[in-house]
C-alpha positions in Angstrom: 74.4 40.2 38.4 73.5 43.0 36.1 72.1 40.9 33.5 69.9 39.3 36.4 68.2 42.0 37.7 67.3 43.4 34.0 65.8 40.0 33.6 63.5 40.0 36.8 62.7 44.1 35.7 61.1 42.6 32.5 59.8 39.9 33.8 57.8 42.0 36.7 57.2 44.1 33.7 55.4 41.4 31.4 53.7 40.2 34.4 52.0 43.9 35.2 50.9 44.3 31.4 49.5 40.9 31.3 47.7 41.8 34.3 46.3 44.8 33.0 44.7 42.6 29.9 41.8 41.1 32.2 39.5 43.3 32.9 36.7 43.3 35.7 32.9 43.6 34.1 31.8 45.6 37.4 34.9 48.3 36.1 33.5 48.4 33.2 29.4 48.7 34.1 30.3 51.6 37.2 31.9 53.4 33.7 28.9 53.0 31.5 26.5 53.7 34.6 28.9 57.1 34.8 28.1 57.7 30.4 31.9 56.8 30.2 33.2 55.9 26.7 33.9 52.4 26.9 37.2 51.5 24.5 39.0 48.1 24.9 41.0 46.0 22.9 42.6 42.7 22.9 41.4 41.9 26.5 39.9 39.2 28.7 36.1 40.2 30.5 35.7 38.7 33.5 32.5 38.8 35.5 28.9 39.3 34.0 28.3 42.5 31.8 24.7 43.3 32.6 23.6 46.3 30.6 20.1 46.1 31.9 21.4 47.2 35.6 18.6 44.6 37.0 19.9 43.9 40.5 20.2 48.0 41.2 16.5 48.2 39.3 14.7 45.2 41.3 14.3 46.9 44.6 12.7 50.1 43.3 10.2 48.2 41.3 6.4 47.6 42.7 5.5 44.6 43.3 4.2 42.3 40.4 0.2 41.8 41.4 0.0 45.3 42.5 1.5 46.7 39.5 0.7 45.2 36.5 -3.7 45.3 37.9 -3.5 49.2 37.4 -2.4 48.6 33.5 1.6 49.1 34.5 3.9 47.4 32.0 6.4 44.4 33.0 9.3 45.8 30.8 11.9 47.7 32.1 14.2 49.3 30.3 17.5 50.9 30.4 19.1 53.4 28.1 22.6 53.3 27.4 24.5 56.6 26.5 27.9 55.2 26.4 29.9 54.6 23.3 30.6 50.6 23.3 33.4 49.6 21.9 35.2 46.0 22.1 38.1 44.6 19.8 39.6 41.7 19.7 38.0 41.1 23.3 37.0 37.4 24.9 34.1 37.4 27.1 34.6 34.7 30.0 30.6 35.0 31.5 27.1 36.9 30.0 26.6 39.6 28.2 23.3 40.4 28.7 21.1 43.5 27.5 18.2 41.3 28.2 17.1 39.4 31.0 13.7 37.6 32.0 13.4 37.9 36.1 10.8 34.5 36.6 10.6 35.9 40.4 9.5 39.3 39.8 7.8 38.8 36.5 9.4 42.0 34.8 11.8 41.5 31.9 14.6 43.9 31.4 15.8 45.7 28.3 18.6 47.5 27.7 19.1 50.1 24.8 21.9 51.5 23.1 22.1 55.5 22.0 25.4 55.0 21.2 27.8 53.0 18.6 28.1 49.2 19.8 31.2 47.2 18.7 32.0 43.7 19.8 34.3 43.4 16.7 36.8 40.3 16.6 35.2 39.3 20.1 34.6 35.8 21.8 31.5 35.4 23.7 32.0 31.8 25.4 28.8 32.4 27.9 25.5 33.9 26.6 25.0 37.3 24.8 21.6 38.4 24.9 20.1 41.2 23.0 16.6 40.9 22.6 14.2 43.8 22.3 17.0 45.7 22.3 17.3 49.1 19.9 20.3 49.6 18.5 19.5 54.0 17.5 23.6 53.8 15.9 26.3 51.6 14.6 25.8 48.0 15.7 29.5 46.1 14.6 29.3 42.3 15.7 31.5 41.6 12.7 34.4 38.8 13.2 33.0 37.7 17.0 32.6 34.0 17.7 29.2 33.3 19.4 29.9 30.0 21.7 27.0 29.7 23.7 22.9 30.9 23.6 22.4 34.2 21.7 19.3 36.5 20.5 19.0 39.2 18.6 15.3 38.3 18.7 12.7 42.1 18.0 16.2 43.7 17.9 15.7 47.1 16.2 18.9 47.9 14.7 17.9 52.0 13.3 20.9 52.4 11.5 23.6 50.5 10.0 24.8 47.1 11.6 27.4 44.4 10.6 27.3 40.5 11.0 30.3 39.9 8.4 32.4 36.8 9.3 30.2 36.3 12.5 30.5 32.7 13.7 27.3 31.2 15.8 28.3 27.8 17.5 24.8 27.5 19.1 21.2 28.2 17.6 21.0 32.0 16.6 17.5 33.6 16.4 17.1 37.0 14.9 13.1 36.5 14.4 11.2 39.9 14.2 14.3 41.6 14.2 14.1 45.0 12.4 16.7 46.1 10.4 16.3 49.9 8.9 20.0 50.3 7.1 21.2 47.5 4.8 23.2 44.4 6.7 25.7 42.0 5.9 26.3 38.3 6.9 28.9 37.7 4.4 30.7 34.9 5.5 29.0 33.8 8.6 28.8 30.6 10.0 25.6 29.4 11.5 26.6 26.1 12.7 23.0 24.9 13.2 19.6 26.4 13.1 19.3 29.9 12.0 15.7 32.0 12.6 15.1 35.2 10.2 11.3 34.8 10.5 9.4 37.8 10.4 12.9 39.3 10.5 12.4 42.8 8.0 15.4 44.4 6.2 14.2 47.7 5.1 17.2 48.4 2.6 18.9 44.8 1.4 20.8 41.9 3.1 24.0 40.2 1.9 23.6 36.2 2.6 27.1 35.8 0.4 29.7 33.1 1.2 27.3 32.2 4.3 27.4 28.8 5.5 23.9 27.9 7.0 25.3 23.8 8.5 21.4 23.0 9.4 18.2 24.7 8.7 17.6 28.5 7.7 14.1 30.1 8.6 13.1 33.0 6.5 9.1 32.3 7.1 7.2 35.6 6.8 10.8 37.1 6.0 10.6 40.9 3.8 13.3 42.4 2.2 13.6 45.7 0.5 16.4 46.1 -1.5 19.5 44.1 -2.4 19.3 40.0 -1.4 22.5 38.9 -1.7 23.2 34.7 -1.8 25.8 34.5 -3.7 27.4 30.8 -2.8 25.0 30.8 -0.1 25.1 27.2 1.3 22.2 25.6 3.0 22.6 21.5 4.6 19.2 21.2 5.2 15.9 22.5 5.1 15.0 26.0 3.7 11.5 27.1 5.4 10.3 30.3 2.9 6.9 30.3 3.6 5.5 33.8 2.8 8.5 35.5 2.6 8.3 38.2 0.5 11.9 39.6 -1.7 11.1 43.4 -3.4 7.0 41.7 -3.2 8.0 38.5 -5.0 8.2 34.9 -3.4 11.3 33.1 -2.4 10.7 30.7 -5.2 10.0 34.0 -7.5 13.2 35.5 -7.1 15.4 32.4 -7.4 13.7 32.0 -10.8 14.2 35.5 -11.9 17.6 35.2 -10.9 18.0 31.9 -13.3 
């Protein structure tokens, strides 16, 4: 009888911890609204994570015509304070720092003042981060993208990390800005992969990266380090005007023989 009750004690016991590993995104967003650190590891996000706060912004915003005749802007933004961090996390629905509202006509933005880390993390639903700034560390290393993503005019101000990134789905970084050097080293891109216009002010690894369709590095610039070492491309490699250290695509893979 003793040995029964033991077994139901860890068994009601197993039951709570595995409980405690799904997590509810409106938890999380009432913390980051509050400038909370946000710390999470080996957990399941349920719900939509919606860094731009637009349902709470909507209502307080004039109306489109009104606005936007006086010169107003349709961008609305949000600044994050909160420390980001995510390990080892799946993410069941969006993540979304960016969001076009069709009804209203504003877009909204959300920046990051803080480190961001999705390291080791699943996104099965979309993860948008256009426009956003990124003003500290930006770790996306080791996550699995499964659905639509954009990092399209992301500014990324100091350093970031796409190392052993995985992108099931199109992936766009075009016009991204990237001030610190970044790596891809050992990325996936599974089909297309945008870079155009995409800058890298101090060097880019490309090393090990598996590009399974077409790469995009029109109007590309890169100061620094280019790193494609056992790059592998299927398809098509579009390097129209992209400038490496001021020489051409074709330039530097000549020098390099």
């Amino acid at each position: 009888m003793k040995n029964i009750v033991i077994l139901i004690a860890l068994l009601f016991s197993f039951s709570i911890v595995t409980a405690q590993k799904t997590i509810d995104a409106h938890d999380i967003m009432q913390d980051v609204k509050n400038g909370k650190t946000i710390q999470y590891s080996n957990a399941v996000i349920k719900g939509i994570l919606d860094f731009t706060y637009m349902n709470e912004a909507l209502p307080k915003l004039p109306k489109r015509k009104r606005w936007w005749n006086n010169g107003g802007s349709n961008e609305v933004t949000k600044q994050i304070t909160s420390k980001i961090s995510f390990v080892n996390c799946t993410f069941k629905d969006d993540v979304l720092a960016y969001i076009p509202h069709e009804d209203s006509g504003y877009t909204f933005v959300a920046n990051f003042e803080s480190d961001v880390i999705f390291k080791g993390c699943s996104f099965e639903q979309k993860a948008m981060f256009k426009y956003s700034d990124f003003e500290r560390l930006a770790d996306f290393s080791s996550s699995k993208f499964n659905d639509d993503t954009t990092f399209k005019y992301a500014n990324f101000e100091n350093h970031s990390n796409f190392k052993n990134v995985y992108f099931d789905e199109p992936a766009t970084f075009k016009y991204a800005n990237f001030k610190e050097h970044v790596s891809f080293e050992n990325s996936v891109f599974d089909e297309t992969a945008t870079f155009k216009y995409t800058e890298f002010n101090r060097g880019v690894s490309f090393n090990n990266v598996q590009f399974k369709e077409d790469l995009n590095i029109k109007y590309t610039k890169v100061k620094g380090d280019f790193d494609i070492e056992n790059m592998e491309v299927a398809f098509d490699i579009d390097s129209k005007y992209t400038k490496i250290n001021g020489r051409s695509f074709n330039k530097y893979l000549l020098k390099r023989k």
